[in-house]
C-alpha positions in Angstrom: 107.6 86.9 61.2 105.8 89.3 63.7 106.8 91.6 66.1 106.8 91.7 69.7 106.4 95.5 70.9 106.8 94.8 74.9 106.6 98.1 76.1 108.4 100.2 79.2 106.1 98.5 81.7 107.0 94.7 80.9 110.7 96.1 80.0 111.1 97.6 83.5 108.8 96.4 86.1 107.5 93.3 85.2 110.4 91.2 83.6 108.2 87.8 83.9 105.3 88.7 81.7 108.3 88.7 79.0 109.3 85.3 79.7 105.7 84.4 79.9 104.7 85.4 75.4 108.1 84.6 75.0 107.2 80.6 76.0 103.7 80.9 75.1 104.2 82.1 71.7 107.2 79.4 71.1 104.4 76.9 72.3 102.1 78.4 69.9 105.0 78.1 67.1 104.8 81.6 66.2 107.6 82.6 64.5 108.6 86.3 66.3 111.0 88.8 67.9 110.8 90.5 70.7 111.5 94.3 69.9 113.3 95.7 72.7 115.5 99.0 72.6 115.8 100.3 76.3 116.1 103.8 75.4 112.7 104.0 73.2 109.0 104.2 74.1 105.9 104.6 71.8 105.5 107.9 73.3 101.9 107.6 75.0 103.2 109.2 78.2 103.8 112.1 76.0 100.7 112.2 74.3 98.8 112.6 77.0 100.9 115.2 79.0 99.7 117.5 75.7 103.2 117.1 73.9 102.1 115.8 70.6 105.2 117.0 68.4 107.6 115.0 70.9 105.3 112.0 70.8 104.9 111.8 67.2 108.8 111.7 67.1 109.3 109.2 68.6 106.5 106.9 67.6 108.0 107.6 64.2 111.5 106.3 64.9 109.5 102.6 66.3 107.8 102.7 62.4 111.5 102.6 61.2 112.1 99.5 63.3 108.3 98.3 62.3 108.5 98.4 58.4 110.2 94.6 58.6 107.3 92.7 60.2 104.5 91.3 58.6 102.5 92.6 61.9 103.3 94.1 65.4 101.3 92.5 68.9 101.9 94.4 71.9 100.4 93.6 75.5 100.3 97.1 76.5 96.7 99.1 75.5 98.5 102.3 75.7 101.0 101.0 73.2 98.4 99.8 71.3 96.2 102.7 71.3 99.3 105.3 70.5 100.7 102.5 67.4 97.2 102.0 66.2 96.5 106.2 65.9 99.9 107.1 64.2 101.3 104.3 62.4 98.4 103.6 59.4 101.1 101.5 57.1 101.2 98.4 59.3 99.0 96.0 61.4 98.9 96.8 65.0 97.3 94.4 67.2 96.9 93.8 70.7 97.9 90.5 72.4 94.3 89.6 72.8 93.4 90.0 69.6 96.3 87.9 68.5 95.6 84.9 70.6 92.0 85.1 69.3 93.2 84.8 65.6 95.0 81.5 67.1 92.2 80.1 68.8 91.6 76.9 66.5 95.4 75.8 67.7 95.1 77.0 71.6 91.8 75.0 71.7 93.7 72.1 71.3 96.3 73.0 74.1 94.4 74.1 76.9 93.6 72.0 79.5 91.0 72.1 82.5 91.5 74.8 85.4 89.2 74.7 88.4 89.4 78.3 89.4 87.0 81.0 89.5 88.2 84.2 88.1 87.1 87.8 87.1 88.0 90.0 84.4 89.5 93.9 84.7 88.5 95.5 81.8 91.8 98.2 81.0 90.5 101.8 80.2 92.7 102.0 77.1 91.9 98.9 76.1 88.2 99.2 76.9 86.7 102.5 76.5 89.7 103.8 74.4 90.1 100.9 71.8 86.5 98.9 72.7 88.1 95.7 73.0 85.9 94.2 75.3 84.6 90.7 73.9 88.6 89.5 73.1 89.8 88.9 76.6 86.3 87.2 77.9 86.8 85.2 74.7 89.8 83.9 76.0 89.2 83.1 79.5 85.9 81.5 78.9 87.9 78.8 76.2 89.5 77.4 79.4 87.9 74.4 80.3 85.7 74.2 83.6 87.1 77.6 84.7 84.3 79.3 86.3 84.1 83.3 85.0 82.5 86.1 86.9 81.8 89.5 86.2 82.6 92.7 88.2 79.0 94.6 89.0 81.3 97.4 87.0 82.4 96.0 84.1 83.4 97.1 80.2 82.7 100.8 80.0 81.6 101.4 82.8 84.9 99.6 84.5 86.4 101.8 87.7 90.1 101.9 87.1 92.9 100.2 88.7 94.3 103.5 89.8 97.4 103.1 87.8 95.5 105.4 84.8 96.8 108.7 83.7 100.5 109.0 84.7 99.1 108.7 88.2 101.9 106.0 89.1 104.5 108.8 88.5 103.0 111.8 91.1 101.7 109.2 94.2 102.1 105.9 94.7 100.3 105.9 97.8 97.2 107.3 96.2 97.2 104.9 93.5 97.8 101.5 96.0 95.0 103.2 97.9 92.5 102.8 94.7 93.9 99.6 93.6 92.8 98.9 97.5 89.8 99.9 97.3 88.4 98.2 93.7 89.7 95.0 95.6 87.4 95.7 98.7 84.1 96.9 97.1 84.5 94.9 93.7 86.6 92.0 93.7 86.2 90.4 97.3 82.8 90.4 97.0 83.0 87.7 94.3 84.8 85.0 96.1 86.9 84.6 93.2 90.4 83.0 93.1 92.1 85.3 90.7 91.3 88.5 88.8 92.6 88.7 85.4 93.4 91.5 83.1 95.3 92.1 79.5 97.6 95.3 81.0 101.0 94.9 82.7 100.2 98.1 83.9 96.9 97.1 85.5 98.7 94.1 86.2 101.5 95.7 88.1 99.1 98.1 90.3 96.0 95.3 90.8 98.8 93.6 92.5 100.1 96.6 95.1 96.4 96.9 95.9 96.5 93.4 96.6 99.8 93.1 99.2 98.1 96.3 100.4 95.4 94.2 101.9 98.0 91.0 102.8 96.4 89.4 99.8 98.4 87.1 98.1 100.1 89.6 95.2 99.9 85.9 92.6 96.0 86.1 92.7 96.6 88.7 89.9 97.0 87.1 86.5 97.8 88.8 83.1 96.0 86.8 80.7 99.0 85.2 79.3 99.6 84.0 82.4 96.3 82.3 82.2 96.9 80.6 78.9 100.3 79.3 79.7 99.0 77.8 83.3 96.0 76.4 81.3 98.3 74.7 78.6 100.7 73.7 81.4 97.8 71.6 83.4 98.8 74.1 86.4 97.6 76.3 89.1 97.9 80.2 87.9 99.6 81.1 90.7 103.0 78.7 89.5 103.4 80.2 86.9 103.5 84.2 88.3 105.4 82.7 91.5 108.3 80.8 89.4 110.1 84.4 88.5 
């Protein structure tokens, strides 16, 4: 049995990506739970504001909830990051890294997708953790979907503008960047979705988006990706259905 660490992100502002792993995972027959307490976070906000002692409180009240699972997966890199540097007992892994440990069996699920796509590499994830290879892994096991790169791309990757609390002081500010990465770096391409493995990146790839009367479902987080590829369907069903 594994653990499911969702995170405040999925939890509050993006509700679907939970029903997503929840039916990719049962597809996948991974036995799992989803570990949801609405009143708890890993702490990473507070690690990075400088309050370490607060942080590490409450990143040890999630071990207590941990110690049962054989292994905890969370989608979120600054879960991931913050799990990985104080909880040393237990195996912490991101989602990518999880599905890539399943590949043999999705291999055998996913079916063709004519799309072109691009990948946003994270800045926890990337720089912070150096998961780079995982996610391109993934996307280029899809058959006949056609994968671009950004011209800035794995550490040197511009963010999404949701980075560094940003999304709590100005909202304007960070649509504005999200705008702007879409005009200079993902336009350009001609691609029909860009992908990324953050529901935070996620979330703010897709204000940039509406910002710019783009469709807001050309945005994918990569378990949307699988489950559309295993489903036979266009990406854009499966953000669209919730």
């Amino acid at each position: 049995m594994i653990g499911i660490w969702i995170g405040c992100t999925i939890r509050h502002k993006a509700i679907e990506l939970r029903n997503t792993y929840e039916e990719l995972l049962n597809i996948l027959n991974v036995k799992f739970d989803i570990i949801d307490k609405d009143t708890m976070c890993c702490g990473y906000p507070l690690y990075i504001l400088g309050d370490r002692n607060s942080a590490q409180k409450l990143v040890n009240d999630l071990r207590k909830l941990f110690e049962k699972y054989e292994l905890i997966m969370t989608p979120c890199p600054g879960c991931f990051r913050m799990l990985s540097m104080f909880i040393n007992n237990l195996k912490i892994v991101h989602s990518t890294q999880f599905f890539i440990s399943l590949s043999n069996k999705l291999s055998t699920l996913l079916k063709p997708l004519n799309i072109k796509v691009t990948y946003h590499d994270p800045c926890d994830l990337g720089r912070n953790m150096e998961i780079y290879e995982e996610p391109r892994n993934i996307i280029k096991s899809i058959p006949n979907l056609e994968f671009k790169e950004l011209d800035l791309n794995r550490d040197k990757s511009t963010c999404c503008g949701g980075g560094g609390l940003l999304i709590l002081h100005s909202m304007d500010l960070v649509t504005e960047i999200s705008a702007e990465k879409w005009r200079r770096e993902i336009e350009p391409l001609n691609i029909d979705y860009v992908v990324t493995s953050c529901p935070t990146c996620y979330r703010v790839l897709q204000y940039g988006a509406i910002k710019l009367s783009k469709e807001s479902s050309r945005v994918l987080e990569i378990s949307q990706l699988l489950l559309a590829s295993i489903k036979g369907v266009e990406p854009r069903k499966i953000v669209e259905r919730f």
